[in-house]
C-alpha positions in Angstrom: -22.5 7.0 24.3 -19.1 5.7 23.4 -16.5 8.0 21.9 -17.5 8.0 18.0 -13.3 8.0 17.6 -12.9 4.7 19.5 -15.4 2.7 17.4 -14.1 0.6 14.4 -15.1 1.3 10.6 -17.4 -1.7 11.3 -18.9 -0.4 14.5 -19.4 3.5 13.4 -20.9 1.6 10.2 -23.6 0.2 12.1 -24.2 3.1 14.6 -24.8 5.2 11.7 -27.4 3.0 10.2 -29.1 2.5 13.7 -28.7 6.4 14.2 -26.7 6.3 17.6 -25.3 9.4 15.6 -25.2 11.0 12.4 -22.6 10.7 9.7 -22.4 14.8 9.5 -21.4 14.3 13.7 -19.0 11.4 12.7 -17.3 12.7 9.9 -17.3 16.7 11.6 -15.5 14.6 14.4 -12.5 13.2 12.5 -12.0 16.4 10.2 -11.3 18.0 14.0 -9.5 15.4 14.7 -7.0 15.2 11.3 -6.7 18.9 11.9 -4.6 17.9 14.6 -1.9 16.2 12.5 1.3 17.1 14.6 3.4 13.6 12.5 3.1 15.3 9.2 1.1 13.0 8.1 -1.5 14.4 5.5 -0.2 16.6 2.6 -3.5 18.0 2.3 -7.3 18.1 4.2 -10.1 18.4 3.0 -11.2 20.6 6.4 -14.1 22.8 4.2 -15.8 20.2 2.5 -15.5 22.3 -0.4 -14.0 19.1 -3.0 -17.0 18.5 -4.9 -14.9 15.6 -6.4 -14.3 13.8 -3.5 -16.8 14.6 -1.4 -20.6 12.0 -0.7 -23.6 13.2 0.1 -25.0 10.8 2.2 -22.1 8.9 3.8 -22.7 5.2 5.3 -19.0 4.9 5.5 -15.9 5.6 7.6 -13.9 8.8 6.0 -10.7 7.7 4.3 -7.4 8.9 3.9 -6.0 8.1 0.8 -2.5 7.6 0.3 -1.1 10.7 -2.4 -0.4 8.2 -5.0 -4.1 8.5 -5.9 -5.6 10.6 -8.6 -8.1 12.6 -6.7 -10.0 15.2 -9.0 -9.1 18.6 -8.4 -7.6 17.9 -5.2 -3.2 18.1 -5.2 -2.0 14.4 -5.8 1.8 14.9 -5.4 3.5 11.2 -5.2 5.2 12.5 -2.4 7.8 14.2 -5.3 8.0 18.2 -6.1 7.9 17.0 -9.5 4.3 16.7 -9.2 3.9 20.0 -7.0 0.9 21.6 -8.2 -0.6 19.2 -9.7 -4.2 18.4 -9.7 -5.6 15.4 -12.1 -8.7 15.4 -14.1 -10.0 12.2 -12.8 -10.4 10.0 -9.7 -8.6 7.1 -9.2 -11.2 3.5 -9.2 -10.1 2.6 -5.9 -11.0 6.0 -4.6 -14.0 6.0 -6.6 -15.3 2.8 -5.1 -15.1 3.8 -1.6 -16.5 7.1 -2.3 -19.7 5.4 -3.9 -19.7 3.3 -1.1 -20.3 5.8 1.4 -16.9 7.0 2.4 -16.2 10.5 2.0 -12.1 11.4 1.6 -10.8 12.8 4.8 -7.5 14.0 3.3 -4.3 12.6 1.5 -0.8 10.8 3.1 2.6 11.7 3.0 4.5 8.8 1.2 8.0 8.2 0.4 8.7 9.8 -3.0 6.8 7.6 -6.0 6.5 5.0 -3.2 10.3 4.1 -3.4 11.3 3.7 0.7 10.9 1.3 3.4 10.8 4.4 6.2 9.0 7.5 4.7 11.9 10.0 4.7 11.8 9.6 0.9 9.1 12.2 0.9 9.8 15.9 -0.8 7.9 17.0 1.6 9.8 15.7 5.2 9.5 12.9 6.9 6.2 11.4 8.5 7.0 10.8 12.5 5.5 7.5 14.4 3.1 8.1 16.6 4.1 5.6 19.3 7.8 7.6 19.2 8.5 11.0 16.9 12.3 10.5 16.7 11.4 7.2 14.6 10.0 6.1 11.0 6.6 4.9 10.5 7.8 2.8 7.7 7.6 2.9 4.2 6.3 4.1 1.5 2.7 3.8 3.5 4.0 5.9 6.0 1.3 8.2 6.1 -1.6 6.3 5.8 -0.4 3.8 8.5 0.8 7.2 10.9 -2.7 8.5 10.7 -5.1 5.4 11.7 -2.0 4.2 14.7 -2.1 7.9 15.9 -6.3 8.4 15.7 -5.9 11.1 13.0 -8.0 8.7 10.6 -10.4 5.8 11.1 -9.1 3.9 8.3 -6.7 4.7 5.2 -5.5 3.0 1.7 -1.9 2.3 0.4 -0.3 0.7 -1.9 2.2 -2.6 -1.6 5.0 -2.8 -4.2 7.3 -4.9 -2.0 6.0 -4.2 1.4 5.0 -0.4 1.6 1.5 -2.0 3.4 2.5 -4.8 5.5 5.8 -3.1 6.8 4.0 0.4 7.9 1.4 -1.5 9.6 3.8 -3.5 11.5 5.9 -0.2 12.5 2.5 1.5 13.9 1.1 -1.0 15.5 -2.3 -1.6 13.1 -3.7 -4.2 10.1 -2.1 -3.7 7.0 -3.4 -6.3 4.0 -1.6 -6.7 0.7 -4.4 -8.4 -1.6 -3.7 -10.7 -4.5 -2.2 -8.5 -8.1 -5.4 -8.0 -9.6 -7.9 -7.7 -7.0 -8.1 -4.0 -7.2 -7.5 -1.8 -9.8 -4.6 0.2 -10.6 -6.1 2.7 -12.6 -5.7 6.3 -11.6 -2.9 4.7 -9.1 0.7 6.2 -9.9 2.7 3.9 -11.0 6.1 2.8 -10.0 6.7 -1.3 -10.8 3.1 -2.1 -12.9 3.9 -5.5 -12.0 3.9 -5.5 -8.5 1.8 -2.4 -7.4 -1.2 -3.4 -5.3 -3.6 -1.4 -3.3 -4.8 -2.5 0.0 -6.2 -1.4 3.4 -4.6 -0.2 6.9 -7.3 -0.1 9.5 -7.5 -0.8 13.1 -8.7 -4.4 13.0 -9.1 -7.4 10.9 -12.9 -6.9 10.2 -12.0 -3.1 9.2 -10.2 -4.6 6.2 -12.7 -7.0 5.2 -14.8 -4.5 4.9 -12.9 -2.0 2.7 -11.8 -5.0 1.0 -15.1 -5.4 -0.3 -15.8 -1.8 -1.7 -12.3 -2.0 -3.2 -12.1 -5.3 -5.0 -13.5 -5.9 -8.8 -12.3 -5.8 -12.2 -12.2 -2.7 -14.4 -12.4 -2.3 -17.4 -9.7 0.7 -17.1 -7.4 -1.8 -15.9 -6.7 -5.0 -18.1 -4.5 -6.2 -15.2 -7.5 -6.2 -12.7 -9.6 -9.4 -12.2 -11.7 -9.1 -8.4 -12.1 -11.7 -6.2 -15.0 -13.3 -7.9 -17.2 -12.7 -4.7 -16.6 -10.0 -2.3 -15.3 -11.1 0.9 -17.6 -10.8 4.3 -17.1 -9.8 7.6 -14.5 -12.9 9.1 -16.1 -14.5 12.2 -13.8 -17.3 12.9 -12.7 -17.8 16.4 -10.5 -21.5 16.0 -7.4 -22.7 13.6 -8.7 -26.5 14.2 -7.5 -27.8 10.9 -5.1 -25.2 8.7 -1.3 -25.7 8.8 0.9 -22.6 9.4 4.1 -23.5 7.8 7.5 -21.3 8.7 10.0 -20.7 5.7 13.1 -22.4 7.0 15.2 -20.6 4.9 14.3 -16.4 5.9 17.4 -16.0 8.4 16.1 -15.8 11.6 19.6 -14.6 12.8 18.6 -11.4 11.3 15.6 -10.6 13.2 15.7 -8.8 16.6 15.6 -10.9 19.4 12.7 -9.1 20.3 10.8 -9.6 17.7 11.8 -13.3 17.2 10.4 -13.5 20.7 7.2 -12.0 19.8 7.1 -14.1 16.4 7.5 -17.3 18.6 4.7 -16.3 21.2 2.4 -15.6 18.3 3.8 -19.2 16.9 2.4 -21.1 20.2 -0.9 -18.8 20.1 -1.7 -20.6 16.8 -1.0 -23.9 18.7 -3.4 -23.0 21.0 -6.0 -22.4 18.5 -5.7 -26.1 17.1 -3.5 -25.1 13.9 -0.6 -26.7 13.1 2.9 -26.0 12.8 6.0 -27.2 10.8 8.9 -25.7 8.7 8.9 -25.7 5.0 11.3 -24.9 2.4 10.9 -21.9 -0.1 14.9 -22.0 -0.8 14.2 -19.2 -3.2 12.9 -16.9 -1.2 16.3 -15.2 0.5 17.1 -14.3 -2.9 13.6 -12.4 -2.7 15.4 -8.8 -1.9 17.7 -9.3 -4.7 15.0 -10.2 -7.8 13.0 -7.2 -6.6 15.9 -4.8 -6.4 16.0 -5.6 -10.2 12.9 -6.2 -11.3 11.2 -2.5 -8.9 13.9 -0.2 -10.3 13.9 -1.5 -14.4 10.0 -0.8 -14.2 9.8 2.4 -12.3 12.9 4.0 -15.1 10.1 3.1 -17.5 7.1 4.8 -15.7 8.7 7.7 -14.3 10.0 8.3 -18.0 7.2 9.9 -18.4 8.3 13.3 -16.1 9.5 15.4 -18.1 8.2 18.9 -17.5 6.0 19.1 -20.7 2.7 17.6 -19.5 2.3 17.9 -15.8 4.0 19.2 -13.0 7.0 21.4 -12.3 9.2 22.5 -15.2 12.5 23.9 -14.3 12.8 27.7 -15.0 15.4 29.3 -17.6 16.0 25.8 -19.4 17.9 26.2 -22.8 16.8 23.4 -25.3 13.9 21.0 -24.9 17.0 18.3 -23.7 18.3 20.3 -21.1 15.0 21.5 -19.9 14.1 17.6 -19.4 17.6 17.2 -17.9 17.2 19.9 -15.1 13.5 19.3 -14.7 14.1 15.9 -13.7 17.1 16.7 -11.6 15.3 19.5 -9.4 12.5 17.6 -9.6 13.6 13.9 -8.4 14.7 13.0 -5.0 17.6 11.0 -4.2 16.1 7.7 -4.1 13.8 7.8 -7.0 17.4 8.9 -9.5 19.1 6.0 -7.5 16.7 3.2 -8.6 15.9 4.9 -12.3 19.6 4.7 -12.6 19.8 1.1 -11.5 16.9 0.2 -13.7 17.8 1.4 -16.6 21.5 -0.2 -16.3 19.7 -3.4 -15.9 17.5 -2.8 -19.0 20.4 -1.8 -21.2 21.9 -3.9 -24.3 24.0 -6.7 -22.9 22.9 -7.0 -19.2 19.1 -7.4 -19.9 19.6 -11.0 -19.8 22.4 -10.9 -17.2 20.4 -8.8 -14.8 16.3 -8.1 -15.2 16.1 -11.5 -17.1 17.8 -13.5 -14.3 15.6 -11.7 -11.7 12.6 -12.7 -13.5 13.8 -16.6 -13.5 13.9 -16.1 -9.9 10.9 -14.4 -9.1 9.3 -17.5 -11.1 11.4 -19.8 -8.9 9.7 -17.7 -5.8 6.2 -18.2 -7.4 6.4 -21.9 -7.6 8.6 -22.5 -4.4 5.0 -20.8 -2.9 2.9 -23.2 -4.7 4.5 -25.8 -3.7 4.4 -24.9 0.2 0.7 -24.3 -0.3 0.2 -27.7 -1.8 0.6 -29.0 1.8 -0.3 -25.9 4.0 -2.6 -23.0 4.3 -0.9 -20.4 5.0 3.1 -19.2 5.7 4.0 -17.0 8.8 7.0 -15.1 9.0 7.6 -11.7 10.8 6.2 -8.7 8.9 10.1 -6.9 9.3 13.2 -7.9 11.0 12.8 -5.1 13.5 10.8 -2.6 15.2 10.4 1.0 14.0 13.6 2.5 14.0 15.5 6.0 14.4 15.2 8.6 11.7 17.7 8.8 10.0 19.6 5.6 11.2 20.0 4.2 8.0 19.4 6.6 5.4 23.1 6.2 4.8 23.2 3.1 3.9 20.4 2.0 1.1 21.4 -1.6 2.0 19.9 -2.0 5.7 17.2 0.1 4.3 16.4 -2.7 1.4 16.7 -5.3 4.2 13.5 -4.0 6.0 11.4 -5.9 3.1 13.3 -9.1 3.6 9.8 -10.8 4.7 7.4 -9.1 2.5 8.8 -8.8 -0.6 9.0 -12.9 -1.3 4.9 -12.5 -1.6 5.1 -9.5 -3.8 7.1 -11.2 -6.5 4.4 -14.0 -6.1 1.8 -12.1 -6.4 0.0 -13.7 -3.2 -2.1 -12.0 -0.5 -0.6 -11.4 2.7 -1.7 -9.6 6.0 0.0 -8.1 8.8 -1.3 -7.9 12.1 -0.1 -6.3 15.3 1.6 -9.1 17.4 2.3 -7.4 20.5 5.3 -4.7 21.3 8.7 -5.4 21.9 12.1 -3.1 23.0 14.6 -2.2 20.2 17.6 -4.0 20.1 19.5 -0.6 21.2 17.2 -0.1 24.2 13.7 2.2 24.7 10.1 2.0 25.1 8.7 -1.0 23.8 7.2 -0.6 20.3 4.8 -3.0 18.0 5.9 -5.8 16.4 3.9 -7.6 12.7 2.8 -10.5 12.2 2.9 -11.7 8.3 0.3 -14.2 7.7 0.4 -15.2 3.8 -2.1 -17.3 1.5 -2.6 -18.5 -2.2 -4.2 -15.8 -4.4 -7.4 -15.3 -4.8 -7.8 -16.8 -1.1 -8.2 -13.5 0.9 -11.7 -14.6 2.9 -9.5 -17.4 4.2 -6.8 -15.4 5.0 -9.3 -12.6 6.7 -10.4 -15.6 9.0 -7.2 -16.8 10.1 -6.0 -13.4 11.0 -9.5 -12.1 12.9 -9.3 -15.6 15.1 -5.3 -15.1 15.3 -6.1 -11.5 16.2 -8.8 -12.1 19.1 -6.5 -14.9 20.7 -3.8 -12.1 20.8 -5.9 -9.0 22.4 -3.3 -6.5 21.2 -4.8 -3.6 22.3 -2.5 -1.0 23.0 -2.5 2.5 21.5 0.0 5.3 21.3 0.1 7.6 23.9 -2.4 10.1 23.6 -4.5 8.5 21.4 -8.0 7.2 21.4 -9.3 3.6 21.2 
């Protein structure tokens, strides 16, 4: 019998139910198998079955790992931030909920960058997650974790979330599928927030079908979440094996100067793999979409000061010890509490919600982001879909830009244009390609992008784009 570890969510689905093995085998298997976690990956394991919360008692499913921006009952949900340390919520997030009444027990919970603010997961309070195809570099951001643990066979499949990238951009850096949905196709309820109005979650698994599938379980409204809408019909396993008749169109304004040449080589192979499929290909203009970065940099930071408000050392979490007044215990709460990053961005935010530069600042982001919106709308009057690369670069060093906030921003140049839209978007492992400083050849993303509410399309495209390619390589050392 094949390896139970090599088998995709879909395939150990269906060996369950024709009893090749038994989901106590299966899911015994990958709890030995996250025990192993040597990218410090998981903040916590469920490894004695012992969260009553969490756990299923007849599982049909994969095991999950869940990203720790998930309320989990009883179980630590941290945010990746020590302001959180210790705490344990008194409800389960929707999206966890689904997949756990679907079948899927919780294998354990992600390291993230702090409150999901990061493009390369050394935000985290708790160190940085390593990539699995190379431990001196990132796995990406804020996903990190979840996207570490499927590429390095420590997880059959895992959730995220997607503020401006922190799916798609992961997924690319490991080498797997990462799938943004359309806002409102899953519920944020029970999901810490950082922007409300961008905060999606959304699958990393090992293939195309994988996230189909989860897709399914997760999608819906709830009525715990005004913001949440579904899909209308729950999307099925993709089949497609052709592009004859959809029209991939390539922004002709996202700078391909700033890509590596590697991955513009890559990008340009996967380009003439579509040809070869029978879809079409021509440039289009979204000439708002370079100022993409800028909107969100706004926009992300003036929602999160409002969210994060909330930390204060009264409710939940840490509270500094020996504080005088109820001020200054906020005050040094907040400022033991919060990392780096996370008082960069509330700072930011709250300058650009303060009297006299609201208009100047968050009210000329939003024009933008509404100028991004319909600059998508129009492209998709005439195509299907828009390609770009899912980041500028392979996975990177650690620590080779945590210095400068800038070229760390810059990593989201692709993804965050569909964020602001609130469009569904996909990333999917292209083939590998050698840093621009030199070294082992690492994966590159491909973004494939489509109108909300369209994701079935979109999950068709990208399993046909995905067999043409054949990407099949693994990390050293790992399964599959």
């Amino acid at each position: 019998m094949t390896d139970m570890l090599e088998l995709t969510a879909v395939q150990a689905q269906e060996a369950m139910a024709s009893g090749d093995f038994s989901p106590a085998e299966y899911g015994k298997a990958w709890a030995e198998a996250a025990a192993e976690d040597e990218l410090n990956a998981y903040l916590w394991r469920d490894g004695n079955g012992d969260a009553e919360a969490i756990s299923v008692e007849e599982p049909s499913l994969a095991p999950v790992a869940v990203k720790d921006i998930f309320c989990t009952e009883g179980v630590p949900t941290t945010a990746g931030s020590r302001i959180l340390e210790g705490y344990r919520p008194a409800y389960t997030s929707t999206a966890v909920r689904r997949l756990i009444e679907a079948g899927a027990p919780v294998l354990g919970k992600t390291n993230m960058d702090e409150f999901a603010m990061g493009s390369s997961n050394e935000n985290s309070a708790y160190g940085p997650v390593l990539n699995p195809w190379d431990r001196g570099r990132v796995p990406g951001g804020s996903s990190g974790g979840s996207a570490a643990v499927v590429a390095g066979g420590l997880a059959p499949w895992a959730i995220g979330t997607d503020t401006g990238g922190s799916i798609r951009q992961p997924a690319s850096l490991c080498g797997i599928v990462g799938l943004k949905p359309t806002y409102g196709a899953i519920s944020r309820y029970g999901m810490i927030a950082f922007a409300s109005s961008l905060d999606q979650c959304g699958p990393l698994t090992r293939d195309v079908r994988d996230a189909a599938l989860m897709l399914s379980v997760l999608q819906g409204a709830d009525p715990c979440d005004s913001t949440s809408v579904g899909l209308g019909e729950a999307p099925s396993l993709p089949d497609r094996e052709d592009l004859r008749g959809l029209r991939f169109a390539v922004p002709s304004e996202l700078a391909r100067d700033a890509i590596e040449p590697g991955v513009r080589e890559v990008f340009e192979a996967t380009l003439a793999r579509i040809e070869q499929l029978g879809g079409e290909i021509a440039e289009a203009p979204l000439p708002h979409a370079e100022h993409g970065i800028s909107a969100y940099y706004v926009i992300a930071p003036a929602e999160a000061s409002s969210n994060l408000a909330r930390y204060d050392g009264v409710r939940y979490g840490m509270r500094s010890e020996g504080s005088g007044d109820l001020i200054e215990m906020y005050e040094t709460t907040r400022a033991e509490g919060f990392g780096s990053e996370v008082k960069r961005r509330i700072m930011l935010g709250t300058y650009a919600l303060s009297s006299g530069y609201y208009d100047a600042y968050y009210g000329q982001a939003q024009k933008v982001r509404t100028k991004i919106a319909s600059d998508f709308s129009a492209a998709f009057a005439e195509f299907d879909f828009v390609v770009t690369p899912t980041s500028p670069s392979v996975a990177f060093g650690l620590g080779e830009k945590t210095s400068d906030p800038l070229a760390m921003y810059l990593n989201d140049f692709f993804t965050v244009p569909m964020s602001l839209a609130g469009i569904p978007a996909i990333s999917i492992p292209a083939g590998l390609a050698e840093p621009a400083g030199g070294g082992p050849r690492l994966p590159v993303g491909f973004q494939i992008a489509a109108p909300a509410f369209a994701e079935q399309k979109l999950l068709a495209a990208a399993h046909a784009l995905e067999g043409a390619i054949g990407f099949d390589a693994r990390p050293e050392g790992v399964r599959g």
